[in-house]
C-alpha positions as CSV (number, residue, x, y, z in Angstrom):
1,X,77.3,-27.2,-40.9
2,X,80.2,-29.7,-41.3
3,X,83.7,-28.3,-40.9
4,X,85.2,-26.9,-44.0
5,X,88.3,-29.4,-44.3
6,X,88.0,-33.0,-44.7
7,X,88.4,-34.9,-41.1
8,X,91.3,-37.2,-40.4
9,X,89.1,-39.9,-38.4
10,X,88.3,-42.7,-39.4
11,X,85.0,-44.0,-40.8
12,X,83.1,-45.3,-37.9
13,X,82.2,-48.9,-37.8
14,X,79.4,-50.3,-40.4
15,X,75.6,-50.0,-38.8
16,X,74.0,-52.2,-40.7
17,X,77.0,-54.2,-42.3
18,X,78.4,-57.8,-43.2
19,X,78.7,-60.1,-41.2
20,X,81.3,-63.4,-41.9
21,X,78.4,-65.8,-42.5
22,X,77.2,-63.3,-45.1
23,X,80.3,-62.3,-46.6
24,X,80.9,-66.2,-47.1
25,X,77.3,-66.1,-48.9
26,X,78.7,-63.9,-51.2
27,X,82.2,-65.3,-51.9
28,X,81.3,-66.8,-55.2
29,X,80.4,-62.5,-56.4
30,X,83.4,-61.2,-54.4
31,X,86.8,-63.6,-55.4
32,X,89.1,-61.7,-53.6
33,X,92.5,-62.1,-54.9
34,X,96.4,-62.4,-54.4
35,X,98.6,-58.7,-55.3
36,X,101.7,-59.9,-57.3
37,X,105.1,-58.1,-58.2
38,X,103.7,-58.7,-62.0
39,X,100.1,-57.5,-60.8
40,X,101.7,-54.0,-59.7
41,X,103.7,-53.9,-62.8
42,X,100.7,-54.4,-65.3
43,X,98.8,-51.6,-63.6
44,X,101.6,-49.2,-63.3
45,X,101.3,-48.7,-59.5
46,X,104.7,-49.5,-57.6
47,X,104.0,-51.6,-54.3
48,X,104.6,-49.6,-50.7
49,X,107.4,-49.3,-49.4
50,X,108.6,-47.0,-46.3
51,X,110.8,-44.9,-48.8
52,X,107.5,-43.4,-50.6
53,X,105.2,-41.9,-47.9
54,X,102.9,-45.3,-48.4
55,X,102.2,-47.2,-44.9
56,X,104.0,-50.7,-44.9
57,X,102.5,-54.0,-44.9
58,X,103.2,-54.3,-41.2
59,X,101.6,-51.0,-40.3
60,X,98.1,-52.3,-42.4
61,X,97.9,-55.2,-40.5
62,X,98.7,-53.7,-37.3
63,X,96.2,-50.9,-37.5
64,X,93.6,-51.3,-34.8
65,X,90.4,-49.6,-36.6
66,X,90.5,-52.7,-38.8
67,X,89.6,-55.3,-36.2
68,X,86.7,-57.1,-36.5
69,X,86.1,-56.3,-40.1
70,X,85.2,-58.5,-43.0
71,X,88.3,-58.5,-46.0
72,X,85.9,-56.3,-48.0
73,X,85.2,-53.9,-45.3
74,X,88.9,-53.7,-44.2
75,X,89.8,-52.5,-48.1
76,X,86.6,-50.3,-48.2
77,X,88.0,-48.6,-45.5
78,X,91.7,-47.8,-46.7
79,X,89.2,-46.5,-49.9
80,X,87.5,-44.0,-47.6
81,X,90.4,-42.7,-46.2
82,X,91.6,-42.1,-49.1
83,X,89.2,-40.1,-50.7
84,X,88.5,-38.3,-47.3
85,X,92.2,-37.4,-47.9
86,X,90.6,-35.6,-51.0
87,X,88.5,-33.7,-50.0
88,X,85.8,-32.2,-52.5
89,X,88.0,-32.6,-55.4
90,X,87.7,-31.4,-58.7
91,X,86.5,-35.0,-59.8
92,X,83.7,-35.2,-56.8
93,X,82.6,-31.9,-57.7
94,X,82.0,-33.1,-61.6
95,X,80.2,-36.3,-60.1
96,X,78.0,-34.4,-57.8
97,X,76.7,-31.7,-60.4
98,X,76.1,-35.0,-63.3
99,X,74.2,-36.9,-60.6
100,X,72.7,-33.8,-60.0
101,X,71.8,-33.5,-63.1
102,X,70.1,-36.8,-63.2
103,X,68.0,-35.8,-60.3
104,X,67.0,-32.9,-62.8
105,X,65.9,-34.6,-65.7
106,X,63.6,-37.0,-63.5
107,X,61.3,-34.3,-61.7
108,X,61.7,-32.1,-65.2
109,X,59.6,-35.3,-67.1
110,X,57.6,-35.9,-64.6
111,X,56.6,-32.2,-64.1
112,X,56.1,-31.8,-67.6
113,X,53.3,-34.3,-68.0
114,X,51.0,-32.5,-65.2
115,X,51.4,-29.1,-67.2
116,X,51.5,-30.7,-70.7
117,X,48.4,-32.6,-69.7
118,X,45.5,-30.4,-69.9
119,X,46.5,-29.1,-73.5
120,X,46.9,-33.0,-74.7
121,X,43.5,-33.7,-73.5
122,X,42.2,-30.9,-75.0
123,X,43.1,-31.4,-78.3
124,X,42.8,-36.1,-78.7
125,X,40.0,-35.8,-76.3
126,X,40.9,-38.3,-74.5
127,X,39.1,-39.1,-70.6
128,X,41.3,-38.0,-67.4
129,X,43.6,-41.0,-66.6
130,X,75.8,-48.4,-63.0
131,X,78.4,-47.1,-65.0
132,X,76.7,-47.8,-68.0
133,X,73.6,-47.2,-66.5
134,X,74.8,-43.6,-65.4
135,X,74.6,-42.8,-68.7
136,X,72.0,-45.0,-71.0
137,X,69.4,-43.9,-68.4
138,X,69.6,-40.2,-70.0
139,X,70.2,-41.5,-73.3
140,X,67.0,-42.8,-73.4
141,X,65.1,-40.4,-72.0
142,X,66.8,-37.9,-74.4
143,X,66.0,-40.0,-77.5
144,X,62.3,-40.4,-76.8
145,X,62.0,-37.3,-75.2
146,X,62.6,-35.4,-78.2
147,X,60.2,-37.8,-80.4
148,X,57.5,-36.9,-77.9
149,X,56.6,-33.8,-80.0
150,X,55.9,-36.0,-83.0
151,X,52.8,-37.9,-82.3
152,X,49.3,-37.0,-83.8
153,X,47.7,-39.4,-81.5
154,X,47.3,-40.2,-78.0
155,X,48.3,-43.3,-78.5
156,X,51.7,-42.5,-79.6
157,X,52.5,-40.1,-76.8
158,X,51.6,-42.9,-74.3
159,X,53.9,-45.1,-76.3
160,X,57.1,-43.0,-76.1
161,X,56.4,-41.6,-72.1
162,X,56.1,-44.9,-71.4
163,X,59.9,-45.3,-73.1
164,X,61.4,-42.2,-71.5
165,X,59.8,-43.7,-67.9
166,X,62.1,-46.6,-68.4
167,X,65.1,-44.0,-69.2
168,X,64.1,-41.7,-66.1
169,X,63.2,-45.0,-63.6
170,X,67.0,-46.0,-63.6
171,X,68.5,-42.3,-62.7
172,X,67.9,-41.9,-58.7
173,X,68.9,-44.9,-57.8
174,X,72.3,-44.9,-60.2
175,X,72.9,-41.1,-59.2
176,X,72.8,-41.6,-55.2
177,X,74.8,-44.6,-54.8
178,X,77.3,-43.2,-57.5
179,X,77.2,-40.3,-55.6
180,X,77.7,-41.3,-52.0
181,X,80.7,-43.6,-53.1
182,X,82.9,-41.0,-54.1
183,X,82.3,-38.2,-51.3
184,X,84.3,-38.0,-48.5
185,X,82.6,-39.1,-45.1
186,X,82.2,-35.3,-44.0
187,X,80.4,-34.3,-47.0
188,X,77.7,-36.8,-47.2
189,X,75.4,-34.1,-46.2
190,X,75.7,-33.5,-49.8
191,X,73.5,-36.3,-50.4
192,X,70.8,-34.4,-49.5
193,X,71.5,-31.4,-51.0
194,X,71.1,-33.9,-55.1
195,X,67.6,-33.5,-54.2
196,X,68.2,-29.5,-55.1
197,X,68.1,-30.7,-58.8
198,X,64.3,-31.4,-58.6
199,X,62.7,-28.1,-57.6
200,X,65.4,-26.6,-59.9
201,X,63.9,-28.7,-62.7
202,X,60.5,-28.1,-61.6
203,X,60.7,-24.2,-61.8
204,X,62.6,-24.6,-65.1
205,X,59.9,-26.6,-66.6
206,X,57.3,-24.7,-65.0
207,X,59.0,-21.4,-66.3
208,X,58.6,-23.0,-70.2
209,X,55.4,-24.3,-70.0
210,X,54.4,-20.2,-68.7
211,X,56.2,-18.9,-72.3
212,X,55.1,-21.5,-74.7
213,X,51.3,-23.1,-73.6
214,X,49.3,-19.9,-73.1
215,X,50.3,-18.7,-76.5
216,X,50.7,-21.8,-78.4
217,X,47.9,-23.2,-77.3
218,X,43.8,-23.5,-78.6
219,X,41.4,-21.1,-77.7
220,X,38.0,-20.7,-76.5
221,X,34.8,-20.7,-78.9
222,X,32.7,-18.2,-79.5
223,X,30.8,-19.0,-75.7
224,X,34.3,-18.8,-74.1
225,X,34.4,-22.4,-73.6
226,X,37.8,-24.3,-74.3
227,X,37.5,-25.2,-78.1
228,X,36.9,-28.9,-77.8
229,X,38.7,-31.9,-79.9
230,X,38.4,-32.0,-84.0
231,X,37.0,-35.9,-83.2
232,X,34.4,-35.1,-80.8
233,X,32.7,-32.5,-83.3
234,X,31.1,-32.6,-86.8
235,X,33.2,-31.8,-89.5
236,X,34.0,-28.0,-90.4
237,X,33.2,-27.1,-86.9
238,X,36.0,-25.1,-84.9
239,X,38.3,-27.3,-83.6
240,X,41.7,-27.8,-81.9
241,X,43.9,-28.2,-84.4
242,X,47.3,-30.0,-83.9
243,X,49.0,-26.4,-85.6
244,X,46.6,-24.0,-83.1
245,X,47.9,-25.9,-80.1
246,X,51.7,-26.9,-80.5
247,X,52.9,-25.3,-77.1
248,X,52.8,-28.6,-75.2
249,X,54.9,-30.0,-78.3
250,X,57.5,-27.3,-77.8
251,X,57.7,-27.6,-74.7
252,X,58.9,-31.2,-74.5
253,X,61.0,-30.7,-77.8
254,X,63.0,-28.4,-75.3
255,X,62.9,-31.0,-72.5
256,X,63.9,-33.5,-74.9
257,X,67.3,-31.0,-75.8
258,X,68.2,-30.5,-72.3
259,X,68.3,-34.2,-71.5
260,X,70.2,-34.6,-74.6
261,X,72.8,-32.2,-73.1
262,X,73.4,-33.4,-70.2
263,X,74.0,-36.7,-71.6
264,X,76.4,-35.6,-74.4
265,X,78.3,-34.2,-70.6
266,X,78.0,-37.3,-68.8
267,X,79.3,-39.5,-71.9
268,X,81.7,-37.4,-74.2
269,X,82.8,-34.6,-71.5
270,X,83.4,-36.7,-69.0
271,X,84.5,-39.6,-68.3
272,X,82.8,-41.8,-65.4
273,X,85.1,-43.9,-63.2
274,X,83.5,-46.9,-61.9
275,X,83.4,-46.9,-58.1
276,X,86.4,-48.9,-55.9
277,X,84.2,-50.3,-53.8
278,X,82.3,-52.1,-56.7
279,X,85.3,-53.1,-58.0
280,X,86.9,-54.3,-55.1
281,X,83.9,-56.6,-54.4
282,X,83.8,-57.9,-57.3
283,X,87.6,-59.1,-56.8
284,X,89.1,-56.3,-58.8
285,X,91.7,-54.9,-57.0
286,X,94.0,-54.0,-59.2
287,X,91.2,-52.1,-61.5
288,X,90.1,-50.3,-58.3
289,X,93.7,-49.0,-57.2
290,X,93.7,-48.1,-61.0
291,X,90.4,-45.7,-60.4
292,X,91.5,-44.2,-57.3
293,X,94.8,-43.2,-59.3
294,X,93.0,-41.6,-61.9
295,X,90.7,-39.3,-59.7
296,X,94.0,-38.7,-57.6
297,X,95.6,-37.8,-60.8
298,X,92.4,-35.8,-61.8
299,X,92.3,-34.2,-58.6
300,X,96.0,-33.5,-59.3
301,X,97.3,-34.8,-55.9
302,X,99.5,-38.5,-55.2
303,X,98.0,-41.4,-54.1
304,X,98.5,-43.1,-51.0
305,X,96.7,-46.4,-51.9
306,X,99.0,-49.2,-53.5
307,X,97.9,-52.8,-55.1
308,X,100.4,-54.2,-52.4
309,X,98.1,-52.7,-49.4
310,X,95.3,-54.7,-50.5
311,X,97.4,-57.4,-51.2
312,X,99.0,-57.4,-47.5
313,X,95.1,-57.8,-46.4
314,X,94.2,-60.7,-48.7
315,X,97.4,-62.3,-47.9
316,X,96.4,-62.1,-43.7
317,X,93.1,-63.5,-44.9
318,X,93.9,-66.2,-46.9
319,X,96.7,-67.6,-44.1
320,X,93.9,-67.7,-41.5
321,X,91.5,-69.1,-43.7
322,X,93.6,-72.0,-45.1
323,X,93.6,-73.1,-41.3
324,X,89.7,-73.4,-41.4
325,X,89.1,-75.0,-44.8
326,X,90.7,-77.1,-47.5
327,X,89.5,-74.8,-50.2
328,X,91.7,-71.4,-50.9
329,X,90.3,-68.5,-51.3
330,X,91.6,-67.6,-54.1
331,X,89.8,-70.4,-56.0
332,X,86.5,-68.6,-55.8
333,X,87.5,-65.7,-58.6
334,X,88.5,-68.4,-61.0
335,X,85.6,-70.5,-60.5
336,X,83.3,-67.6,-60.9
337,X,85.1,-66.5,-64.5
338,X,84.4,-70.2,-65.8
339,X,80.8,-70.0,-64.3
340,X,77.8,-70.4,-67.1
341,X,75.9,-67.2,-67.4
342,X,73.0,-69.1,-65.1
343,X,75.2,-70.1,-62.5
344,X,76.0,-66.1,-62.2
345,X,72.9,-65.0,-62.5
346,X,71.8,-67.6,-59.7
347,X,75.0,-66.2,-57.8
348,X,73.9,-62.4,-58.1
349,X,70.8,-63.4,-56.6
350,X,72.0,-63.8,-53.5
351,X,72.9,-61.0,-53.0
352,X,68.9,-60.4,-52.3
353,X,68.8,-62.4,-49.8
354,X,71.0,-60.3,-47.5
355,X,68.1,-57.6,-47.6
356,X,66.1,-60.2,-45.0
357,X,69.2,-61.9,-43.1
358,X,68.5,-60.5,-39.6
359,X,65.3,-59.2,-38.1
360,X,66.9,-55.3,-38.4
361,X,68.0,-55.9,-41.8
362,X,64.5,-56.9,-42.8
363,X,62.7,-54.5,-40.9
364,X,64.8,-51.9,-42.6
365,X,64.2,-53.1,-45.9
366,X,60.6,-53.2,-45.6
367,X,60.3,-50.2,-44.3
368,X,62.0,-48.7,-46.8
369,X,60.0,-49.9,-49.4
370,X,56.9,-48.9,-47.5
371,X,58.5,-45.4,-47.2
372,X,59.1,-45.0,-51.3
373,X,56.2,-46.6,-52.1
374,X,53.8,-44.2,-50.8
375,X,56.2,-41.7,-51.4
376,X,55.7,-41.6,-54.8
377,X,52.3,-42.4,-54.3
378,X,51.7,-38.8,-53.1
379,X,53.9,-36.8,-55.2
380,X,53.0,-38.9,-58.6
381,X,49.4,-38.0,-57.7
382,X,50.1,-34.2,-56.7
383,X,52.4,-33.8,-59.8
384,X,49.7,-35.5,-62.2
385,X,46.6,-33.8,-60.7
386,X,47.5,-30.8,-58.9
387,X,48.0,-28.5,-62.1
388,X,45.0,-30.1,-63.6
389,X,42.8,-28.7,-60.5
390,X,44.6,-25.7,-60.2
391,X,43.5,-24.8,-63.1
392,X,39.7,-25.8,-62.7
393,X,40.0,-24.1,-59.3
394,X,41.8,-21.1,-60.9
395,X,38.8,-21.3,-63.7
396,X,35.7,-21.3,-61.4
397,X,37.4,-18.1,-59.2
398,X,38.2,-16.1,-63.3
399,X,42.1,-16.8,-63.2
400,X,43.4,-17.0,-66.5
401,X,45.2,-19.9,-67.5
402,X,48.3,-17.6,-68.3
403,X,48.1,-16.8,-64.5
404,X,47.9,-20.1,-63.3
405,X,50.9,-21.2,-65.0
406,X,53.1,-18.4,-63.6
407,X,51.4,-19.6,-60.4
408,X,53.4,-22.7,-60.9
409,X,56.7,-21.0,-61.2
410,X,55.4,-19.6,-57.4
411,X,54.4,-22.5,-56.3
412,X,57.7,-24.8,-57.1
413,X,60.4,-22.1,-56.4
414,X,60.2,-22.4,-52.9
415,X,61.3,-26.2,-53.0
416,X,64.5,-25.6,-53.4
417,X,65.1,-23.7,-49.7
418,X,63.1,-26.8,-49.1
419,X,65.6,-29.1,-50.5
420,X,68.1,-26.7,-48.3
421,X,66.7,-27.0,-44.9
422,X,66.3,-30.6,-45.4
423,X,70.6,-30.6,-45.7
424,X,70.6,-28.6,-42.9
425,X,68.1,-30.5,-40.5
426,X,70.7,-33.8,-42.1
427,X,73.4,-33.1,-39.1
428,X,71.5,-31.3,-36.4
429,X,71.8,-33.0,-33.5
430,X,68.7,-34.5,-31.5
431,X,67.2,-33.8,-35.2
432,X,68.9,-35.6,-38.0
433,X,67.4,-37.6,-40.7
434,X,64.4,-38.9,-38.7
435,X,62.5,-36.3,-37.2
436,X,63.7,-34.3,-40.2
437,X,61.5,-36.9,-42.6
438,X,58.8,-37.1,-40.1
439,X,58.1,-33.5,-39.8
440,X,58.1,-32.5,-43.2
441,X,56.4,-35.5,-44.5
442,X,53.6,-34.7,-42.0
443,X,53.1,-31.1,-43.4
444,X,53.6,-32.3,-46.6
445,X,50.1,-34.3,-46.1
446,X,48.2,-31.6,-43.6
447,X,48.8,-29.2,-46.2
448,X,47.2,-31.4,-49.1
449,X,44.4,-32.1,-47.0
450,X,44.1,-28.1,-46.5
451,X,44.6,-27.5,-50.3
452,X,41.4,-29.7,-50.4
453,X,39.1,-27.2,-48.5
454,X,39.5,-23.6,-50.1
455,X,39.5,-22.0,-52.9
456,X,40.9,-18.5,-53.5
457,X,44.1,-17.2,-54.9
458,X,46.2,-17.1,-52.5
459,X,45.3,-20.1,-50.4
460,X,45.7,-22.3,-54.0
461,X,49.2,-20.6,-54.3
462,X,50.3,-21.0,-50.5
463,X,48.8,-24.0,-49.6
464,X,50.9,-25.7,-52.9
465,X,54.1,-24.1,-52.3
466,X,53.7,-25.7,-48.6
467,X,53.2,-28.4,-50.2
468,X,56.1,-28.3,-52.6
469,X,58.3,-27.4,-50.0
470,X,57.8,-30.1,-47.4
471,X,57.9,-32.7,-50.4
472,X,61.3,-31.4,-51.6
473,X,62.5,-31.5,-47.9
474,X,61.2,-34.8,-47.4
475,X,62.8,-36.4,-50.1
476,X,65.8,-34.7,-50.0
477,X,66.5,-36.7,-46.6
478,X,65.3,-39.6,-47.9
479,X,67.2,-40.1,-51.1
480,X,70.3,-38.7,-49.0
481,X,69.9,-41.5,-46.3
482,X,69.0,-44.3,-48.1
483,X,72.1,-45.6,-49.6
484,X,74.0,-45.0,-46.3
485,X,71.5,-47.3,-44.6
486,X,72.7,-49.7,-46.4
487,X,76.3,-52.2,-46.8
488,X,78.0,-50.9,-50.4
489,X,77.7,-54.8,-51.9
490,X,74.1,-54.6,-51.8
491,X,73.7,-50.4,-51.5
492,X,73.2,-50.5,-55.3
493,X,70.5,-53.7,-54.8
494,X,68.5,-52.1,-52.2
495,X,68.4,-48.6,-53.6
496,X,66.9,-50.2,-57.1
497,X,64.3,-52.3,-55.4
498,X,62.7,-49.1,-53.6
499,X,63.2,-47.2,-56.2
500,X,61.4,-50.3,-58.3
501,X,58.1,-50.0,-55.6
502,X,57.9,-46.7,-55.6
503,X,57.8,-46.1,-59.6
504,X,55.4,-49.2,-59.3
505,X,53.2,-46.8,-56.8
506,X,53.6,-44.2,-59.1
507,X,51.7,-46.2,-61.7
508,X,48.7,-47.6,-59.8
509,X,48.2,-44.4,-57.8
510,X,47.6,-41.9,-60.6
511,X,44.7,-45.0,-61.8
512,X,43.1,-44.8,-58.7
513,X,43.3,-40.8,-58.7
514,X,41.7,-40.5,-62.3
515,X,38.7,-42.8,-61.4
516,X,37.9,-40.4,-58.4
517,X,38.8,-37.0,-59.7
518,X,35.6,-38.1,-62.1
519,X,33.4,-38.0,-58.8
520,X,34.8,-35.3,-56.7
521,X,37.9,-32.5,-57.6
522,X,39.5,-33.0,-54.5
523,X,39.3,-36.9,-54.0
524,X,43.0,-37.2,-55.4
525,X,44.1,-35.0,-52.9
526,X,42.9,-37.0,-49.8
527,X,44.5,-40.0,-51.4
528,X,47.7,-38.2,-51.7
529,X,47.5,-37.2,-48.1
530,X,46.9,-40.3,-46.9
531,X,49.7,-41.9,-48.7
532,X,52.2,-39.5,-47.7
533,X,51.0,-39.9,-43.7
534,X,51.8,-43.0,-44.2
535,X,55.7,-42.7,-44.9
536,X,55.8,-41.0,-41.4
537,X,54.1,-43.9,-39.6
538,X,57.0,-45.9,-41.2
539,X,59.8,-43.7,-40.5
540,X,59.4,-43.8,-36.9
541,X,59.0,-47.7,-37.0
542,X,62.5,-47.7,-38.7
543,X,65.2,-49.0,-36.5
544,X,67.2,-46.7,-34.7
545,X,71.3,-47.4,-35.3
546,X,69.9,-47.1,-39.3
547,X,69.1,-43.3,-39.1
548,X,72.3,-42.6,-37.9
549,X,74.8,-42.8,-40.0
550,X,76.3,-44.4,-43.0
551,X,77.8,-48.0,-43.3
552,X,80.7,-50.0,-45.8
């Protein structure tokens, strides 16, 4: 494990970082500016001096681990010392447990749908088929999650899940990069250990579907068949009523609460500090100084990081600069203020275009994309289909439905010393994040394809916890070492677009998975399989330097 006090060494150099002719790219989004006397004063932060314990201009400028870095890079690294000086504060503890909780809230929704499922069908009879962002992305899902209950049609419950999917989609990505920018650099381990909040969700949604769908749920007839839907039989015929089967309805009215709490924490409890690195490239230094006061403050320790540091290193840059070009740098903040809303748009863009500008970088990208793509290809399929054929399987060999879903509590537990050896495998050397994703995504697919060819009680439970496990493991790394691949200017970018493909995946995979569960019960789970082998072919294609640590 990591040592138990935060390390005085600097942040090694960036892996996969900016070079100038991409920084200059992105001057129009960065605007790096001048630190004033009347700057300091409107913040309330006085400028160093050797009196007050903060280093001097000349002992910035003169520090070697800076050489060779971009402007941005050299501030994002005064950043990261400071909050290395932190520690696990008080105020990265709060950030790690509400991104957790993010993390939560996805797998909860998408858990409930697989155990909800079987009930819905049953009674519509239907065929088998930043800042701000931190905290709309819950809102939403807590809004419509709680109107989910309401609808007497199938219609309307594909209406509002496809509403709390847009709430959900935005949380990884938010709650990773949030997370990482905030933790000191000998606790990004912790990273991995986010991914704890899905198998806790899991279990917890698991454990409420146990209490409420068995006993709030229809019946057999009178030739112990499930009773079927009130519009596939003749009027006055036993039925599934809407009041003889409102379990499924409960449950989500209780998933719908529990989002709404942990929004009401996020938004009114707390309060979210953007991150200093966002600010700083988008040319607010001042703001970002600001921030890193106010978790110093809420961490109840001093600051060491003054408006005038930063200013020392803009002023450096700007000197050499003016002996390259005719055009100050400090022109590029004003001209992107006055900018029309196109031009920025058309500016933000570009920052897109970093993703591909060298071979590494685009062979990274891609690969990631590959990776979270069929990612969620095989755990949107197992978490849609493998409850559903549980319970046939658990049906043909007289388990009752009661048992199968306390076999789901079983079944998920065990993800979460998943989730824990995944954190572990994170630092071990000759290990680390590679052969740590390889290994587990491997059994995550040997066990589905196993899962495929028996059928007793034990084999469904063990062969699905396996499963579970490997999957939690898996992702655990790979949500942990995903933003570190990647520069902070375009960590947020490049997170969101593989989080983009993969939700896209999880779409058009379940499709496919519908269409042959119709022909064959365990067709879905050879298609998750193969997915899922497919994220270890592209892990061991990624480049090297990019599974090894994180960069600015």
């Amino acid at each position: 494990m990591p040592p138990s006090q935060p390390s005085d060494t600097p942040p090694s150099s960036p892996i996969l970082s900016l070079d100038s002719s991409h920084f200059q790219e992105l001057q129009p989004l960065i605007g790096q500016h001048m630190a004033d006397g009347k700057d300091i004063d409107n913040v309330g932060i006085k400028a160093g001096s050797p009196d007050d314990g903060v280093p001097s201009r000349h002992a910035i400028l003169d520090d070697p681990a800076l050489e060779g870095l971009t402007l941005y890079e050299k501030k994002a690294l005064l950043v990261d010392r400071e909050l290395d000086s932190h520690g696990m504060g008080k105020y990265q503890w709060c950030i790690f447990f509400l991104c957790g909780f993010g993390y939560l809230i996805d797998l909860l929704y998408a858990q409930a749908f697989g155990l909800v499922e079987p009930a819905i069908q049953q009674e519509f009879g239907f065929g088998g088929s930043r800042q701000y962002a931190f905290n709309l992305t819950v809102l939403i899902a807590a809004v419509f999650g709680l109107c989910l209950a309401a609808p007497s049609s199938y219609d309307g419950v594909l209406v509002l899940t496809a509403f709390i999917g847009f709430g959900i989609g935005g949380n990884i990505p938010i709650d990773t990069t949030i997370c990482l920018e905030f933790l000191p650099q000998n606790r990004r381990f912790l990273l991995a250990m986010l991914s704890v909040f899905q198998p806790i969700g899991v279990v917890v949604c698991s454990g409420i579907a146990y209490g409420l769908i068995p006993k709030y749920s229809c019946g057999d007839d009178d030739n112990g068949d499930p009773l079927k839907a009130c519009s596939a039989v003749s009027p006055g015929s036993p039925c599934c009523t809407k009041s003889s089967n409102m379990g499924w309805r409960y449950v989500l009215i209780v998933l719908g609460a529990i989002c709404l709490a942990v929004f009401l924490l996020r938004f009114v409890i707390f309060h979210f500090q953007e991150s200093p690195k966002f600010l700083l490239f988008r040319g607010k230094d001042n703001k970002a100084v600001e921030v890193l006061h106010r978790i110093a403050k809420f961490n109840h320790r001093e600051s060491s990081i003054s408006l005038d540091m930063f200013g020392a290193l803009t002023f450096e840059e700007t000197s050499m600069a003016s002996r390259h070009t005719a055009t100050p740098i400090l022109a590029v903040e004003e001209k992107q203020l006055k900018a029309s809303w196109a031009k920025t748009v058309k500016t933000e863009c570009r920052r897109y275009k970093i993703l591909f500008s060298t071979f590494n970088m685009a062979r990274l990208t891609l690969l990631v994309w590959i990776t979270y793509a069929f990612d969620y290809w095989g755990f949107s399929i197992a978490g849609s289909f493998l409850p559903k054929i549980l319970l046939q399987k658990n049906s043909a060999i007289d388990v009752s439905v009661a048992e199968t879903y306390r076999n789901f509590v079983l079944i998920y537990f065990p993800g979460i010393f998943g989730v824990l050896l995944g954190a572990l495998m994170y630092a071990v050397p000759r290990v680390g994040r590679k052969w740590a994703m390889v290994g587990s995504s491997a059994l995550m697919g040997i066990s589905l394809f196993l899962f495929a060819t028996v059928n007793t009680q034990a084999s469904n439970v063990g062969l699905n916890a396996m499963e579970y496990f490997f999957q939690s493991m898996f992702n655990a790394v790979l949500y942990g070492w995903t933003p570190e691949a990647f520069p902070a200017p375009i960590r947020g970018t490049a997170c969101g677009v593989a989080s983009f493909w993969g939700r896209l995946f999880s779409i058009v995979a379940p499709l496919i998975a519908a269409d042959l569960l119709t022909k064959n019960l365990d067709a879905p789970l050879y298609l998750a399989g193969a997915g899922v082998l497919i994220c270890t072919i592209a892990i061991m294609l990624m480049p090297a330097k990019s599974l090894k640590g994180e960069s600015h």
